[in-house]
Biopython code that builds the backbone (N, CA, C, O; Angstrom):
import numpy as np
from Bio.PDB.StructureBuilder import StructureBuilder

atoms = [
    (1, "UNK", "N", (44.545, 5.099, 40.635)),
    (1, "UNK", "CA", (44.132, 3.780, 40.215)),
    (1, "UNK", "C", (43.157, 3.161, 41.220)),
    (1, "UNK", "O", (42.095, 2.605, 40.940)),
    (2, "UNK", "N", (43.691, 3.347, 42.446)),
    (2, "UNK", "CA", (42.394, 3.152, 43.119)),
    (2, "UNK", "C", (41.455, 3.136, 43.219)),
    (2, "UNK", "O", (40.703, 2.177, 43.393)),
    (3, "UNK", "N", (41.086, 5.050, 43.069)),
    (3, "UNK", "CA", (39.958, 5.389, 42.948)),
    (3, "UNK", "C", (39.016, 4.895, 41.982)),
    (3, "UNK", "O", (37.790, 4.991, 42.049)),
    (4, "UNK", "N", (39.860, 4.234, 40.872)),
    (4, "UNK", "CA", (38.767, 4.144, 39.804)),
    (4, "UNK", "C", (38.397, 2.602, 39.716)),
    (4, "UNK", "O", (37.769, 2.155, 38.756)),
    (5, "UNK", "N", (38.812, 1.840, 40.745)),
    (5, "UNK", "CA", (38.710, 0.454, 41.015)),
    (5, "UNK", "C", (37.872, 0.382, 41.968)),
    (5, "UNK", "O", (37.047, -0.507, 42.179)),
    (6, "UNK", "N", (38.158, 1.692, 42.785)),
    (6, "UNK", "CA", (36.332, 1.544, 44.127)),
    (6, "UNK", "C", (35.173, 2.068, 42.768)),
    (6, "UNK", "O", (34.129, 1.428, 42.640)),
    (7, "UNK", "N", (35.366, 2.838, 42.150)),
    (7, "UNK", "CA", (34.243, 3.731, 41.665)),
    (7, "UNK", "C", (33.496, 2.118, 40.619)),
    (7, "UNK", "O", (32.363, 1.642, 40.692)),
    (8, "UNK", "N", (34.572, 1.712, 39.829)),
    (8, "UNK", "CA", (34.167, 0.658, 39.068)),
    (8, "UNK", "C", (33.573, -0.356, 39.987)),
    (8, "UNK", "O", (32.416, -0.645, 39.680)),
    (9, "UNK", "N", (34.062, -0.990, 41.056)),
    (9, "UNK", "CA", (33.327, -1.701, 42.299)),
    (9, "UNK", "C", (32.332, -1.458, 42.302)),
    (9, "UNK", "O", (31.483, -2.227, 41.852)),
    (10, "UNK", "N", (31.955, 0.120, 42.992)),
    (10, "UNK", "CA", (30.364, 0.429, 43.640)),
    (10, "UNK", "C", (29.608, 0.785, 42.220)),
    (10, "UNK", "O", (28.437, 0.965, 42.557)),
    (11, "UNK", "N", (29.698, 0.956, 40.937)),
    (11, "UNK", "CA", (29.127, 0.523, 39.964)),
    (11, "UNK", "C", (28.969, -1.003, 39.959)),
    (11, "UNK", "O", (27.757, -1.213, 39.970)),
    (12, "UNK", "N", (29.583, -2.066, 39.948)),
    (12, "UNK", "CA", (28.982, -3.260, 39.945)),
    (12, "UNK", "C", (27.828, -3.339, 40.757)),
    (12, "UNK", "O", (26.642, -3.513, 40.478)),
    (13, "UNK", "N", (28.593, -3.128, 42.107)),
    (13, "UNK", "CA", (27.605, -3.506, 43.209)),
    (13, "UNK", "C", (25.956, -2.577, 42.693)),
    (13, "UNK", "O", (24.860, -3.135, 42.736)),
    (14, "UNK", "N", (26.093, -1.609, 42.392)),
    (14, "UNK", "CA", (24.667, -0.676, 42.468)),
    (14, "UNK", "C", (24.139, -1.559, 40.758)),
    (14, "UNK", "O", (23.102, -1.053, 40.330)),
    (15, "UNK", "N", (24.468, -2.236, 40.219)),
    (15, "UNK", "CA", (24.053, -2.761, 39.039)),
    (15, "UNK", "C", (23.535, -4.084, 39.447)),
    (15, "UNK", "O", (22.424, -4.442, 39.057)),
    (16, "UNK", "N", (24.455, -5.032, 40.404)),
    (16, "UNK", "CA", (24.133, -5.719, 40.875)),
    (16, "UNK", "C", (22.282, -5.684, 42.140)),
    (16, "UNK", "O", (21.235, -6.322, 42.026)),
    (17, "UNK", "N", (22.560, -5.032, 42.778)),
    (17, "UNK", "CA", (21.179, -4.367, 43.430)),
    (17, "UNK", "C", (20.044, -4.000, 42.945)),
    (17, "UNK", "O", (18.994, -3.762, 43.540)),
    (18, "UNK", "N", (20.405, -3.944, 41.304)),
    (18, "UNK", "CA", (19.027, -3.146, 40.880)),
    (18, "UNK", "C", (18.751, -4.862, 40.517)),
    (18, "UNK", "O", (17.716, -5.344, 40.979)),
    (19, "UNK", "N", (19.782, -5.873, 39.602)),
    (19, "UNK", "CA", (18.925, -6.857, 39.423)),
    (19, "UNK", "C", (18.253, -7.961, 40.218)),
    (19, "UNK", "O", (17.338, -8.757, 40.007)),
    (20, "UNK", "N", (19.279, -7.617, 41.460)),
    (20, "UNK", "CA", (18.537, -8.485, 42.548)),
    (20, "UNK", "C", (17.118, -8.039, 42.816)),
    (20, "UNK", "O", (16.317, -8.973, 42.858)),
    (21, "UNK", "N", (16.561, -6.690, 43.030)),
    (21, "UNK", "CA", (15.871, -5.729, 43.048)),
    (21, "UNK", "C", (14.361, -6.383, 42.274)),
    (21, "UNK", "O", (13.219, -6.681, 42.622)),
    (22, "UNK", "N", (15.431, -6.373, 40.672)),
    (22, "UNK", "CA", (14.400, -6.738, 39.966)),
    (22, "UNK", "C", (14.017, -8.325, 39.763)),
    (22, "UNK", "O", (12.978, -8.756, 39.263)),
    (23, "UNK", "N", (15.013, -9.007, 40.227)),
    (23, "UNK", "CA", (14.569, -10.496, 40.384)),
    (23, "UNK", "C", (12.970, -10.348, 41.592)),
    (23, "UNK", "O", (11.784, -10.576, 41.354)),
    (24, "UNK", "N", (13.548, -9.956, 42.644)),
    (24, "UNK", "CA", (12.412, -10.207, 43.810)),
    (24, "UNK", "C", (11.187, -9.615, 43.462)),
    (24, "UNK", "O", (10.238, -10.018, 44.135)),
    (25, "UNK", "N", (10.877, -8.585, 42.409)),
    (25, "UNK", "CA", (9.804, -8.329, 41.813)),
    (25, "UNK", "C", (8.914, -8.892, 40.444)),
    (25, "UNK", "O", (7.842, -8.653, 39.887)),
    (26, "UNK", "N", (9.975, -9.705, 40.306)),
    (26, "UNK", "CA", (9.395, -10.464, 38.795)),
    (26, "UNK", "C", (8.441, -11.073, 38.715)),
    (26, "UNK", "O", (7.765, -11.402, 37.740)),
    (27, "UNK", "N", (8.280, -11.373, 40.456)),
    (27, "UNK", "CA", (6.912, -12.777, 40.077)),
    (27, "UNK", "C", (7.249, -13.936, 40.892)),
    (27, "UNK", "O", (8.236, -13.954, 41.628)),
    (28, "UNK", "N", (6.386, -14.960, 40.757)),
    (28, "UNK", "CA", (6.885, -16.409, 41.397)),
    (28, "UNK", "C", (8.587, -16.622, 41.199)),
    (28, "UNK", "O", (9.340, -16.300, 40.281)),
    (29, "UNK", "N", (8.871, -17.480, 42.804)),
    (29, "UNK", "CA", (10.329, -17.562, 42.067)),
    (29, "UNK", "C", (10.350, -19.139, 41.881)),
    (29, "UNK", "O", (9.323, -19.712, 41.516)),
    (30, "UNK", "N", (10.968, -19.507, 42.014)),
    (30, "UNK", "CA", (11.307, -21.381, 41.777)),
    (30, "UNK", "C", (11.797, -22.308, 43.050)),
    (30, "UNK", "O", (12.582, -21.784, 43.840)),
    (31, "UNK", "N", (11.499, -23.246, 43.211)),
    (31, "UNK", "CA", (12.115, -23.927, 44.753)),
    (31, "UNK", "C", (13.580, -23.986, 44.394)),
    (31, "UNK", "O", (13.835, -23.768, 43.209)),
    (32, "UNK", "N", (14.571, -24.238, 45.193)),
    (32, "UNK", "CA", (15.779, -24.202, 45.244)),
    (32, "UNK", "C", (16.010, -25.389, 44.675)),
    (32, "UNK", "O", (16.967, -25.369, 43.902)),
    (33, "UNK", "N", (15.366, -26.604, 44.809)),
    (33, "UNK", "CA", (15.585, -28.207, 43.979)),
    (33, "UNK", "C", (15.480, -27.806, 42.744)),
    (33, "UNK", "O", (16.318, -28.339, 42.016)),
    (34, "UNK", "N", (14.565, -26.853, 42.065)),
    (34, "UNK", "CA", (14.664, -26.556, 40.477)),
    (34, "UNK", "C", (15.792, -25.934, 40.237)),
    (34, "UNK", "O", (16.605, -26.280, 39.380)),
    (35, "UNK", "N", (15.942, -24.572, 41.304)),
    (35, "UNK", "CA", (17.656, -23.865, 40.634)),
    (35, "UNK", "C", (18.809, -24.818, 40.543)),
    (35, "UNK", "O", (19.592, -24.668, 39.605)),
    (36, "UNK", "N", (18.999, -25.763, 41.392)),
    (36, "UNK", "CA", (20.284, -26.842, 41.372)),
    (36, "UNK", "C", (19.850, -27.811, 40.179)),
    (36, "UNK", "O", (20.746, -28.238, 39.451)),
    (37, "UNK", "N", (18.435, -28.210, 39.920)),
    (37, "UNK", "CA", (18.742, -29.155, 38.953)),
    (37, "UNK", "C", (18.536, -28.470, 37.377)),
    (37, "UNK", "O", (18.499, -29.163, 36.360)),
    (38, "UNK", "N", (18.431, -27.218, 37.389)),
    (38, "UNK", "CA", (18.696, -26.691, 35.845)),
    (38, "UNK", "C", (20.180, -26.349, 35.562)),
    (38, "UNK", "O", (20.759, -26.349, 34.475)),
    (39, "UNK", "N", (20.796, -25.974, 37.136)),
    (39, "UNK", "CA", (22.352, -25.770, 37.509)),
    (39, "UNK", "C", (22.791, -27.197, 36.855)),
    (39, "UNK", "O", (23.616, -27.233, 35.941)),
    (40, "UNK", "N", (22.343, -28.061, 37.247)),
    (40, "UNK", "CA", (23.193, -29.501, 37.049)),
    (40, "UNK", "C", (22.883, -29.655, 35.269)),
    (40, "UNK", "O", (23.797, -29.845, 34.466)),
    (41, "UNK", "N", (21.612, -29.547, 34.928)),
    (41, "UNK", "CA", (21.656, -29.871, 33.412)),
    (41, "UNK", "C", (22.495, -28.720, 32.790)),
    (41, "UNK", "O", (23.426, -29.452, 32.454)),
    (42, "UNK", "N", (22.821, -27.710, 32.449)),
    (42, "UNK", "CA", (23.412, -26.857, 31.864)),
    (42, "UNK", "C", (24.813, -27.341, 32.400)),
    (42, "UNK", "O", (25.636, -27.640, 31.535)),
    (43, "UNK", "N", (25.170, -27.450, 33.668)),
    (43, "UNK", "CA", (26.945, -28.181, 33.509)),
    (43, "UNK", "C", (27.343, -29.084, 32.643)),
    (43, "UNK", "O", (28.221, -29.038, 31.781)),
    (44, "UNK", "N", (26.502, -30.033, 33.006)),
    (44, "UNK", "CA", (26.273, -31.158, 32.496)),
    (44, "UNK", "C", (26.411, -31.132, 30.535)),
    (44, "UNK", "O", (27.118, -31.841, 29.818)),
    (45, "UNK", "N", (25.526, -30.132, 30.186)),
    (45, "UNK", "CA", (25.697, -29.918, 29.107)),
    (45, "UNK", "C", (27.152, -29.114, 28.614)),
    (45, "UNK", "O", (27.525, -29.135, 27.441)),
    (46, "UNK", "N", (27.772, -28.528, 29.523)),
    (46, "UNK", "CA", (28.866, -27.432, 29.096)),
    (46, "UNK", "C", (29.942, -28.707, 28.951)),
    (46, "UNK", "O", (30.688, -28.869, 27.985)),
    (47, "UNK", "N", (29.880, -29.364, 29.837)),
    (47, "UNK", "CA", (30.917, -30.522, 30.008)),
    (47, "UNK", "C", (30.909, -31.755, 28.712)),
    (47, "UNK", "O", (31.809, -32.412, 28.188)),
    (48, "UNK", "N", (29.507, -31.686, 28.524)),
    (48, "UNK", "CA", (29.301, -32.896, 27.095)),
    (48, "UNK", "C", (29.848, -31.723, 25.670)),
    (48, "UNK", "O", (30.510, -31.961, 24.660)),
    (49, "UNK", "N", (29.305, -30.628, 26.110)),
    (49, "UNK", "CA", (29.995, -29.783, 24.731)),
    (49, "UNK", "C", (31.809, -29.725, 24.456)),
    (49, "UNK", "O", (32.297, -29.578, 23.336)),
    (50, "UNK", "N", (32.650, -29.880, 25.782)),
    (50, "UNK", "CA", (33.477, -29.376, 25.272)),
    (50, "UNK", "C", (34.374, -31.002, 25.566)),
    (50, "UNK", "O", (35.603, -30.980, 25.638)),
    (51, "UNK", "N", (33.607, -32.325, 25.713)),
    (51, "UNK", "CA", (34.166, -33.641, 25.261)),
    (51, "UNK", "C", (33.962, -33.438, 24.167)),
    (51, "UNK", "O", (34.841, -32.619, 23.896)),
    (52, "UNK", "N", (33.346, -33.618, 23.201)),
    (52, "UNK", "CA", (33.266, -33.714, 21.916)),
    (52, "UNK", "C", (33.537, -32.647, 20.879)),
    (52, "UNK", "O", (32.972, -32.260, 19.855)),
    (53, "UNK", "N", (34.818, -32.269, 21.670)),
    (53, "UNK", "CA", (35.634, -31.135, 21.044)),
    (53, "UNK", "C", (36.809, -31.880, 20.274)),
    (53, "UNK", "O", (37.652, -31.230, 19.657)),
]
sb = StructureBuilder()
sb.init_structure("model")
sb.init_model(0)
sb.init_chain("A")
sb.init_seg("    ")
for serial, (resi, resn, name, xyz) in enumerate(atoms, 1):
    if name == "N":
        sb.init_residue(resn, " ", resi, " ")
    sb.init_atom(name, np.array(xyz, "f"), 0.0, 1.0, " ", f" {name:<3s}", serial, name[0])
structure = sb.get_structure()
């Protein structure tokens, strides 16, 4: 059981690496004030979706 909990692990991780990988090659990235405030509208929105439940 182990084994197949490291093997499943270092599959994330090496899946994880390729998209970091491929983030840093995509192109322009965004200032960090844009990642927090699209972070804040999409909460923001998850939170108004599930009041009006």
């Amino acid at each position: 059981m182990a084994k197949e909990q490291e093997a499943t692990r270092q599959g994330r991780l090496d899946a994880l690496r390729v998209e970091i990988e491929h983030g840093a090659t995509s192109g322009p990235g965004i200032s960090g004030d844009q990642v927090f405030a699209n972070a804040r509208k999409r909460i923001a929105g998850i939170a108004a979706d599930a009041t009006n439940r």
